[in-house]
N, C-alpha and C positions, 0 to 999 in steps of 0.2 A: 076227612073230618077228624077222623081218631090222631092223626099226625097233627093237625091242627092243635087239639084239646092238648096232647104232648108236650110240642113245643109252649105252649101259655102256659104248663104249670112246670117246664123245665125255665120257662125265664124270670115267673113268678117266685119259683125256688131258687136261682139268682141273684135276685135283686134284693129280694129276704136276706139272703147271705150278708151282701153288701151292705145293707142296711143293718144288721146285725154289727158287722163290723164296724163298722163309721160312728157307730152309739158306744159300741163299746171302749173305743179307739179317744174318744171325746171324755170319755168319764176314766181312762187311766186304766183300763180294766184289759188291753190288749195290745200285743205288741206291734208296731209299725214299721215296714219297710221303708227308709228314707233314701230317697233319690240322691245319686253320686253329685257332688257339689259344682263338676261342673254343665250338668243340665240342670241344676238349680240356677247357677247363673245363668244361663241361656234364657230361662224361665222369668224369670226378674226383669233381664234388659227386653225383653219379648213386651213387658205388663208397660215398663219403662216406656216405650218407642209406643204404645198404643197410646198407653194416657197423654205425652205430649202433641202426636199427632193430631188428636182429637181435637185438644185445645189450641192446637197456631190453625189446624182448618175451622173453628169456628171462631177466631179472633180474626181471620183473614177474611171471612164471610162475613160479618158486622162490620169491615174496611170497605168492602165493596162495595156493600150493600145497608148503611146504617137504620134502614128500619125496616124493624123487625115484623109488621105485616106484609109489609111486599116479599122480604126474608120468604117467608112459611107459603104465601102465594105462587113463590116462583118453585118453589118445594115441592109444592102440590102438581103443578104442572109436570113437574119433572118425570116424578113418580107413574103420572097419569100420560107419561110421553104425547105431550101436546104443549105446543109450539106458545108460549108467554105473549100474553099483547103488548104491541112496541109501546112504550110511553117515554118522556121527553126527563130528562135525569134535570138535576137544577137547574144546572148552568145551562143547558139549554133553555127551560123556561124561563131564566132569567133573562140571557139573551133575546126570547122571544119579548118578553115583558118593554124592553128598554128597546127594539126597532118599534114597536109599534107605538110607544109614546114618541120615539122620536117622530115618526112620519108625523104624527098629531099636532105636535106640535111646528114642523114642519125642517124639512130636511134642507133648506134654504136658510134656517138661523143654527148660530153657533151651539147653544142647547141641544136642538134637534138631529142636530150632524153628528154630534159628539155622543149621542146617546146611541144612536143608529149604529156607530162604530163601535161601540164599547159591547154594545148588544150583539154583534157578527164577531168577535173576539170571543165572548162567552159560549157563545153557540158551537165556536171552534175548539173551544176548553172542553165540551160538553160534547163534540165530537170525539176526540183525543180520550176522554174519560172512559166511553163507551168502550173504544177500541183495547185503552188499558182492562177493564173488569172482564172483556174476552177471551183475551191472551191468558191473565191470572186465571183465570176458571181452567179454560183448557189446558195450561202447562203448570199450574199447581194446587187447584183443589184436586180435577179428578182424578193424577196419580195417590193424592192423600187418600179420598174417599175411596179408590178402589184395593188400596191394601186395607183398610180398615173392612172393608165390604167381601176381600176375595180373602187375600193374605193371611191376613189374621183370625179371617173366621173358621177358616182350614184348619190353623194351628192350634185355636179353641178349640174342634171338633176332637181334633187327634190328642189334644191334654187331657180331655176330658175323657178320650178311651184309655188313656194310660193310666186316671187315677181308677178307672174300675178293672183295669189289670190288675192293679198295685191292690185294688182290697180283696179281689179271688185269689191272687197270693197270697196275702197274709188270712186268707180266711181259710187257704191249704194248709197254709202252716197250724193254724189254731187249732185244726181239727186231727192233724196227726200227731201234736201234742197232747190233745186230750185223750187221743188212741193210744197211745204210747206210755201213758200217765193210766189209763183203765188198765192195761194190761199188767204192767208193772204192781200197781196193786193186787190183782189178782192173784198174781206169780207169788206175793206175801201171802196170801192167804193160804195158797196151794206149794208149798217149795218145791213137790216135786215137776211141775209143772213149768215148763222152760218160757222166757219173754219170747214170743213169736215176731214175726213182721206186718206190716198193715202195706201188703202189695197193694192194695185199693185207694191209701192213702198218699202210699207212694208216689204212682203212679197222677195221682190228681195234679199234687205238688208239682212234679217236673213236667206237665202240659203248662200250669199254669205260672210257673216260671219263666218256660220258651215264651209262652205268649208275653209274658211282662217283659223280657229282655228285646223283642221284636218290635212291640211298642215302643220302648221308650226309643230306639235305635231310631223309629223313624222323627218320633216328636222330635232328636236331635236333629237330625238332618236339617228339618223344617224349621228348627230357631235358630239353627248355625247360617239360615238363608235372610236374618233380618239384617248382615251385615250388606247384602247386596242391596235389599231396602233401602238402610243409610247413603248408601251410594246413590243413587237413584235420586231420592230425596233432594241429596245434593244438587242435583243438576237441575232439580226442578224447583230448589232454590237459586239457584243461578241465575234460571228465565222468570222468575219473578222480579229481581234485581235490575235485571235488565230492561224487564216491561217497564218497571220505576220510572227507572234512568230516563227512557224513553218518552215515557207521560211527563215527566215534572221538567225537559229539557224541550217537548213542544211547547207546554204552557210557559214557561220563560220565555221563548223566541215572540209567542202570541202576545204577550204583554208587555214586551219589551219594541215588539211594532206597532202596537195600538201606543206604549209611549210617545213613540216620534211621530205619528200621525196627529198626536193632539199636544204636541210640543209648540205649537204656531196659536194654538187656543188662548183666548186669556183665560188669566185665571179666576179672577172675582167678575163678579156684573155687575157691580156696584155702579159705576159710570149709567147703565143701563134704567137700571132703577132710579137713581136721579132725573133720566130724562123723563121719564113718565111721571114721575112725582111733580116735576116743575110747570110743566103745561106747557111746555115749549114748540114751537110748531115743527110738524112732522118733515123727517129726513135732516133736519139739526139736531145732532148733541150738545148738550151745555158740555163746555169742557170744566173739568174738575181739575183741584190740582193733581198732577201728573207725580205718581208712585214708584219708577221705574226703576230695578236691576236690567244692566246689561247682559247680555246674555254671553256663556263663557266663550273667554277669547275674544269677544268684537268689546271694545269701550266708547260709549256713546260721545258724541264729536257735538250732544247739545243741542238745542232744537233750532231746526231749519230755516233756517232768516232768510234774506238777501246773500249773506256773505255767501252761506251755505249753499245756495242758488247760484250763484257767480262761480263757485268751485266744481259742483257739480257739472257746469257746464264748459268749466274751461280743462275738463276730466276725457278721456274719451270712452264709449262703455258707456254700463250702468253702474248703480251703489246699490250697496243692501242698507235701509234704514228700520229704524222702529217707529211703531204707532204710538202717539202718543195718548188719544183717545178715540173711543169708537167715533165712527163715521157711518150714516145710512146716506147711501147714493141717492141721488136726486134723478138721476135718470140713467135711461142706458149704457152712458157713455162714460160713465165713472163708475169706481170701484168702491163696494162698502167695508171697512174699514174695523179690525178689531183690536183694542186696546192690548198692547204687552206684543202684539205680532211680528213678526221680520218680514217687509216685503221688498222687490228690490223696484228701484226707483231708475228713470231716464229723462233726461230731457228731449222734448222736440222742437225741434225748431218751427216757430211760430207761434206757440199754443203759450196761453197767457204768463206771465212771471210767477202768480199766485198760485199754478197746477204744476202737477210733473206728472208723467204716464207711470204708473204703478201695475205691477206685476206679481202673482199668487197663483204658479202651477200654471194651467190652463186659463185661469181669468185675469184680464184686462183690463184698464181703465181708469182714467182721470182722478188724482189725488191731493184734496188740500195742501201745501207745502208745511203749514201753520200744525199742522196732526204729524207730524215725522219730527224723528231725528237720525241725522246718519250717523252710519256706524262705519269706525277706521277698517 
């Protein structure tokens, strides 16, 4: 208990000191040990490398993650190590959003197909995204957050023992000054009385000297180590570049195969909306006039007559033609037909002048000749 009561009023007398000093130090009243200039820089690029870290890990975190209440949710979790509930990022929703109106509408018309696909493209965006903000987490926020968290909190701890070296040293000094400056008067007032020495003050001085030149020795060390930092950083700059590269060159290949998937689509439904507008009986289209670009490379040979019929047949093979307006089959045995598409056409022998067997992938089936034109 007595060692107790001690030590609390040997650190309370301490701190008193320190705090003496630092007032006095503030108001011009006392002199200051200043740090060799280059653990001053050390010290700078040390404040330097924290405050940017800070801000590319929390500008990178608003990238992953743009809103700021999931942000602080998944925060929370972290902290409370417990595992985040999955939930579906956009483009997955989106995805989901656009198969389930396609089925609605039905996966059999061109709307409904086209939506279907564009929705399994999203979902695979929305895969791929996921995959990028796991990679970035683990290979460059938590090396950031763990020198902000290990690193730097170390060096904080040990700055902070150095500046209260630095004020029990200047607080030694102050007081063998003022011991040295009492005697010296004295010595005036008494000549024959000699300036003695202050062994007690001496002796404080040179403890609290060793201590202040051992301290800063190691704060060097410790700020001479944020160039391996930098290095590190680097790398984990790297594998972020790289997740990049990776995410934004799946979603290219994903968008650029949902292109050619729905490159046979038309493009307006105008044609479509007329036939419901006119009243015209079901599985005829009214044909409209026909809008058509060729499509690159084939140049349209005109729409498909007799002559057209006569060449195709005296051809051997198939041709690839275009549609020239939709078509809804009339039954099983013909194929429905969409405006702007490339399908490839054959004759058979026997089957009427007016049809040609048409061909889309896997489906089959009997096709106006009067709806086509071929292509050289």
């Amino acid at each position: 208990m007595d060692f107790n009561v001690k030590r609390l009023a040997a650190d309370a007398g301490t701190f008193l000191s320190r705090a003496v000093q630092f007032t006095e130090e503030k108001l011009g009243q006392a002199e200051k040990t200043e740090l060799d200039a280059h653990l001053e820089n050390l010290l700078t690029r040390a404040e330097c490398t924290k405050h940017w870290t800070e801000k590319i890990m929390k500008q990178t975190e608003v990238l992953l993650q743009p809103n700021p209440n999931v942000r602080i949710e998944e925060f929370l979790y972290e902290k409370l190590e417990k595992k985040a509930p999955t939930r579906l990022n956009n483009h997955e929703q989106l995805g989901q959003s656009m198969i389930e109106s396609g089925n609605e509408f039905g996966p059999g018309t061109a709307y409904g197909n086209a939506l279907i696909k564009c929705g399994e493209t999203q979902k695979q965006i929305g895969s791929a995204e996921r995959e990028f903000i796991q990679s970035s987490a683990i290979n460059f926020l938590t090396p950031f957050r763990n020198f902000l968290e290990g690193d730097f909190k170390t060096i904080s701890k040990e700055r902070k023992l150095l500046q209260n070296k630095r004020l029990d040293l200047d607080a030694a000094k102050a007081r063998l000054k003022k011991a040295r400056a009492a005697e010296a008067r004295a010595a005036q007032l008494n000549s024959s009385s000699p300036v003695g020495d202050n062994p007690m003050a001496e002796q404080e001085l040179r403890i609290t000297q060793s201590e202040f030149d051992r301290q800063a020795e190691i704060t060097r060390l410790l700020l001479e180590g944020i160039s391996s930092t930098h290095a590190h950083h680097l790398r984990c700059l790297n594998d972020l570049v790289e997740a990049q590269t990776t995410y934004y060159a799946q979603c290219y290949q994903y968008m650029v195969d949902l292109q050619k998937q729905l490159g046979s689509f038309p493009s307006t439904f105008s044609s479509n909306n007329n036939q419901s507008s006119s009243g015209s009986a079901p599985g005829v289209s009214v044909p409209t006039l026909p809008v058509s670009l060729p499509a690159p490379g084939l140049a349209p040979a005109g729409p498909l007559g007799s002559s057209g019929f006569m060449e195709l047949q005296a051809c051997s093979g198939s041709r690839r033609a275009r549609v020239l307006y939709d078509y809804d089959a009339a039954g099983s045995s013909e194929l429905s037909l969409l405006a702007d598409e490339v399908i490839t056409v054959s004759s058979v022998p026997g089957m009427d002048s007016d049809w040609l067997m048409g061909e889309r992938g896997n489906q089959k089936g009997k096709v106006p000749i009067t709806y086509l034109e071929l292509l050289n």
